[in-house]
N, C-alpha and C positions, 0 to 999 in steps of 0.2 A: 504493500500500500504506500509506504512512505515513498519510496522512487517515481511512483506514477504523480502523488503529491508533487514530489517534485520536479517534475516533467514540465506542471504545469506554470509551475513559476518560474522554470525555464523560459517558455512560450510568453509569459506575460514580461519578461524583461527583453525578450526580442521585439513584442509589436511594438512595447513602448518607445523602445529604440525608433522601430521603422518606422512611426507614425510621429506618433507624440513629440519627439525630439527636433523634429522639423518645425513643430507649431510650435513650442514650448518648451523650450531650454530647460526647466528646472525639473521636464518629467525626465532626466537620462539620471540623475538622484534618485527617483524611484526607482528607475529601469536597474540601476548597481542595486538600490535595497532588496528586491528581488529577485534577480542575480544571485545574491549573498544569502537570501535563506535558503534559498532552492539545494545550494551548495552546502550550506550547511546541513542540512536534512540528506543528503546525500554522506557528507563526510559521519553524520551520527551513523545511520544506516550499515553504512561503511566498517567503522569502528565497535559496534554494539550489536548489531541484528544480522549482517552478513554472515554468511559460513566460508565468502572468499577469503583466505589469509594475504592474496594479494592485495586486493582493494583495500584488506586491514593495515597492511603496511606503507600504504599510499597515505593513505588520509589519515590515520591516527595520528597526533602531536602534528602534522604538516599546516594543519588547517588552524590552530590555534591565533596567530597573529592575523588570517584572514578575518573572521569574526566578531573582531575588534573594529573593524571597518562598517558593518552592517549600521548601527543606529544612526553612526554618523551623519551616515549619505541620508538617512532617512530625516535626522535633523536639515541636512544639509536643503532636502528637497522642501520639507514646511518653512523653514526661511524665505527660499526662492521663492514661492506663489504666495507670501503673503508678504513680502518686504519687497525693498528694489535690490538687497544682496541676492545677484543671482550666482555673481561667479564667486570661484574657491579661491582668494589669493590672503595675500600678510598670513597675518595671526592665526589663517582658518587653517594654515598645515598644523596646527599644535593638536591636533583631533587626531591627529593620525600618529602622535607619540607614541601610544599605548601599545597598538601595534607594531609598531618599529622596536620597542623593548622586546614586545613576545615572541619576534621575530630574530633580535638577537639570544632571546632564551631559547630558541629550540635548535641550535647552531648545532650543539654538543652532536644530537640528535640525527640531523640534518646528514653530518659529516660523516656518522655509519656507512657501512658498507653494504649495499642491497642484503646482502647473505643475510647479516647481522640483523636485518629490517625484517626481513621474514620468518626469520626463529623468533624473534621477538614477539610479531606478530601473531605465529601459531602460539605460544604460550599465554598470549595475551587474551586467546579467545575461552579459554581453559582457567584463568584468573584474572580480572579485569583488575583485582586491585593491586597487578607487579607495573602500573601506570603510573605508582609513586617509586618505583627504582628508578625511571628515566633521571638521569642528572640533568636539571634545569638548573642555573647557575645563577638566575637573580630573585627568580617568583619560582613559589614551590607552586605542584598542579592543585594543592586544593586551592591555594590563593586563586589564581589563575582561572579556574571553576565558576569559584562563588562572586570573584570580584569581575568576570566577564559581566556576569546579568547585574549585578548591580548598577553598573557604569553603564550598558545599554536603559536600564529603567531612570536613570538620572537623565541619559538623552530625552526620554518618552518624555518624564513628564516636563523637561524644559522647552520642548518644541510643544508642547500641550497649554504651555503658556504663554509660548508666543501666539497661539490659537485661539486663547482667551483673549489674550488685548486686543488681538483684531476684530473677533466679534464684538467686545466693548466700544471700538472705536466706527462699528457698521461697517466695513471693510467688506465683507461675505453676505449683504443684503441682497446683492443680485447674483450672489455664487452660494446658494444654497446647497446643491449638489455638493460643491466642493467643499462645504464644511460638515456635510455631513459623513463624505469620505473620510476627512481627517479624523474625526473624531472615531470611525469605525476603525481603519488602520492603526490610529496610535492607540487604542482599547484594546484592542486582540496583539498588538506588542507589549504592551504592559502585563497583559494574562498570562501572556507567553513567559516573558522572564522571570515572572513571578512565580510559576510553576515551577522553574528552573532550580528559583531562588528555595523553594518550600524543599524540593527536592532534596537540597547541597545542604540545608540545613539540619533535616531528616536522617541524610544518610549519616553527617556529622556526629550526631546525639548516637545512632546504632551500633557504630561502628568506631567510638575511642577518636570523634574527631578525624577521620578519615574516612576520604569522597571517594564509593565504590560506584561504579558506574551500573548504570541498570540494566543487564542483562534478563533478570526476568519479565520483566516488561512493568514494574510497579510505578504508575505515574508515565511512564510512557504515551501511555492509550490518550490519556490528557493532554500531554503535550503535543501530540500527531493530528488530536481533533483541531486544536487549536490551527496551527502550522496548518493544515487542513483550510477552514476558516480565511487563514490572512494568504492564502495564496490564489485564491480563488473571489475575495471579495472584491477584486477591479474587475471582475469580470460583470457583476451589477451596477460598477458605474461607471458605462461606457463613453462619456463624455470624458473623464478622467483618463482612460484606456488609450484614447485617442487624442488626448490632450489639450481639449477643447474646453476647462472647463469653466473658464468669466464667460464663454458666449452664451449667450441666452438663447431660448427657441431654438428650432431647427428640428430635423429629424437626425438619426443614428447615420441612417444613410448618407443624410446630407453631411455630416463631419468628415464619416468614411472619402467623401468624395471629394472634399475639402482637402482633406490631406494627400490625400493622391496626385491633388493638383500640383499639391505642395512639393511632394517626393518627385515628381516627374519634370517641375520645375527648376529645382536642384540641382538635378541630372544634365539640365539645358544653360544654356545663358541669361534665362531670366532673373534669374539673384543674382546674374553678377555686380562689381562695383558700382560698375559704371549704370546698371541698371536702380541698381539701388540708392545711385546719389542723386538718380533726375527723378524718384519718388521723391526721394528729400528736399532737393529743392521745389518743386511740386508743391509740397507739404511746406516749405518755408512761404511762401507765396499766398500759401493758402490759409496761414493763421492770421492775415491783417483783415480778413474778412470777420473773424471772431468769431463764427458758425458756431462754434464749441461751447458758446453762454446760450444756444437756445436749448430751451428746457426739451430733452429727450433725444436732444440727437445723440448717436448712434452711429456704429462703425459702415453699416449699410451707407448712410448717409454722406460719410464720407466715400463709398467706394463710388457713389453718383457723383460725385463733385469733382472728382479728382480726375475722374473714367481711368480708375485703375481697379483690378481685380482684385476681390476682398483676398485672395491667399496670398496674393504677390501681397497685400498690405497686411497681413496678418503674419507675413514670414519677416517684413522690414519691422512693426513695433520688435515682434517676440526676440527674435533672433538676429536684427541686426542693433536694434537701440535697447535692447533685453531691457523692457517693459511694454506692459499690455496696453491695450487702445484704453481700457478703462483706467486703469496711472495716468497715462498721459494725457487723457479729460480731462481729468481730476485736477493735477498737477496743474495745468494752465487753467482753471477756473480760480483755482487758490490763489494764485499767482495775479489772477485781475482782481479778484476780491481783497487782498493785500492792498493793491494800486490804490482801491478805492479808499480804502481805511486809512490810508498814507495820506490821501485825497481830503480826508475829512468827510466823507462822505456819509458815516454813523453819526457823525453830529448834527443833522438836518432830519435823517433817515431812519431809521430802524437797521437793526443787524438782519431780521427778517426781509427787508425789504434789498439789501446787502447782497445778500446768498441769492433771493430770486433775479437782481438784475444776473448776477454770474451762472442760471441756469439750475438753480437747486428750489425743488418745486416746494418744501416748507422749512422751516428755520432748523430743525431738529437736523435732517439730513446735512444741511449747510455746516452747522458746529462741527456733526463728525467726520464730516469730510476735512473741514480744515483741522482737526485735533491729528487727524491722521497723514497729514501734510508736514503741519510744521510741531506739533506735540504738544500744543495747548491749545484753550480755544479763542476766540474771536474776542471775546470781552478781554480775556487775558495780555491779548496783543495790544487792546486798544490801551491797555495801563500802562505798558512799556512803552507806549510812543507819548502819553502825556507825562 
């Protein structure tokens, strides 16, 4: 069961490759967090439930430092579709530490000699707890164990709170779908290492403080429904699948076909530079009209105005200015509702009246748009400028 499990999170980190990554940059973070279970439930598989002593010697301890990488990317991907950090640079390599430690830890290991890898391995399927002789040299394996899910559940719930502020701030009023994906994936990640976590705890109390691996299948079956669950749950939200998921309306179809435009467009000259700097200036041209302050317009709107096609213009915000048409509304509505405030314009006006010239149809919407702009609200701004 677990390998056909895995098969399928195979498959969902390839389409999201092949689709999604074209439309949406932050879904190829997804595309690695699924990637990385698939593989993981492969390497357990591997190590615990196979009767190959090859496979056992493949993936036992090899896999440790990969693992380390799963929440991140998963962190990495709820930043991107709810922030403007979409790329990975400075500070954001320090995520990948931990791994690079457990990757210097399984060195000893590493440096074996295949011979030595397969003895090891047939004895190992015979006693899973001779997995504490390996010499690890800076983290022993129970540490290694218990502090893997820990440190993925401190991803969860930190990227769970970046999921809060933004529904705090309305950010996900017209991406329903997409929060209530998140909130399904990072739930069944949390279940998940929490299982892990009860497990390592469990065996620790039974067993004199030493983490025996479960060969009889105890908490297993749990664990697989789960991994189960989170490998399978993009598959109902197909908007997500496909990477589509600030658009509103449409059919399944219609994104299918959207993206295809996209991929096949890729493939041609139409994203090229050159191609995408005379959307840009197109688009620089096209902001002194201000279209963007009337209330409801819309990316359609813009593909009439501009007569350029919504994928050629869905692939230039996503992936060449890596943010979505709904940021860069936003972004320049705030941006003239600022001017105005600067203007003095709240002094004669209402803050209601404010937001509606910049295209925010009641005051309510207007505050958390710009809270989610500049990080305070309008009233707030107007104290700093007197």
């Amino acid at each position: 069961m677990i390998p056909a499990i895995c098969l399928i999170g195979f498959l969902s980190s390839l389409l999201l490759l092949n689709y999604a990554d074209k439309v949406n940059p932050a879904n190829r973070y997804l595309a690695y967090h699924f990637f990385l279970n698939a593989l993981f439930g492969i390497a357990h598989w591997a190590s615990v439930v196979s009767d190959s002593d090859t496979l056992r010697a493949i993936f036992t301890v090899h896999y440790f430092p990969i693992y380390l990488l799963n929440t991140p990317f998963l962190y990495f991907y709820v930043r991107a579709v709810l922030t403007d950090r979409i790329h990975i640079n400075g500070w954001d390599y320090i995520h990948f530490l931990p791994s690079v430690l457990i990757l210097f830890n399984i060195v000893p290991y590493s440096l074996l000699s295949w011979p030595e890898k397969l003895q090891f391995a047939v004895r190992l399927h015979f006693d899973s707890g001779l997995i504490h002789q390996v010499y690890f040299p800076f983290v022993s394996f129970n540490f290694y164990f218990f502090f893997r899910s820990v440190l993925s559940l401190a991803y969860i719930i930190y990227a769970a709170k970046i999921l809060q502020a933004a529904i705090q701030k309305g950010q996900l009023k017209q991406a329903k779908e997409l929060e209530k994906w998140l909130w399904v994936n990072l739930g069944l990640g949390a279940l998940f290492n929490l299982s892990l976590i009860i497990f390592s705890i469990r065996s620790f109390y039974l067993h004199d403080f030493l983490l025996i691996l479960d060969e009889e299948g105890k908490g297993r079956v749990l664990a697989t429904v789960i991994m189960a669950a989170l490998m399978v749950s993009v598959y109902f939200f197909p908007k997500i699948l496909y990477g589509l998921q600030f658009q509103s309306g449409g059919s399944i179809s219609d994104l299918i076909e959207l993206n295809e435009k996209i991929s096949q467009a890729a493939k041609s000259q139409e994203f090229s530079r050159e191609r995408l700097n005379q959307v840009g200036d197109k688009l620089h041209q096209y902001l002194h009209k201000k279209k963007f302050l009337v209330p409801g317009f819309s990316l359609s709107d813009l593909v009439k105005d501009l007569e350029t096609p919504e994928h050629v213009l869905t692939y230039y915000f996503n992936n060449h200015k890596g943010i979505t048409f709904l940021k860069w509304k936003n972004q320049l509505r705030i941006e003239e509702a600022i001017l105005l405030l600067k203007a003095g314009e709240a002094e004669t006006n209402t803050l209601e009246s404010v937001g509606k010239a910049c295209g925010y149809k009641s005051r309510s919407n207007f505050i958390q748009a710009f809270k989610a702009q500049t990080g305070e609200s309008p009233s707030a701004y107007l104290k700093k400028l007197s």
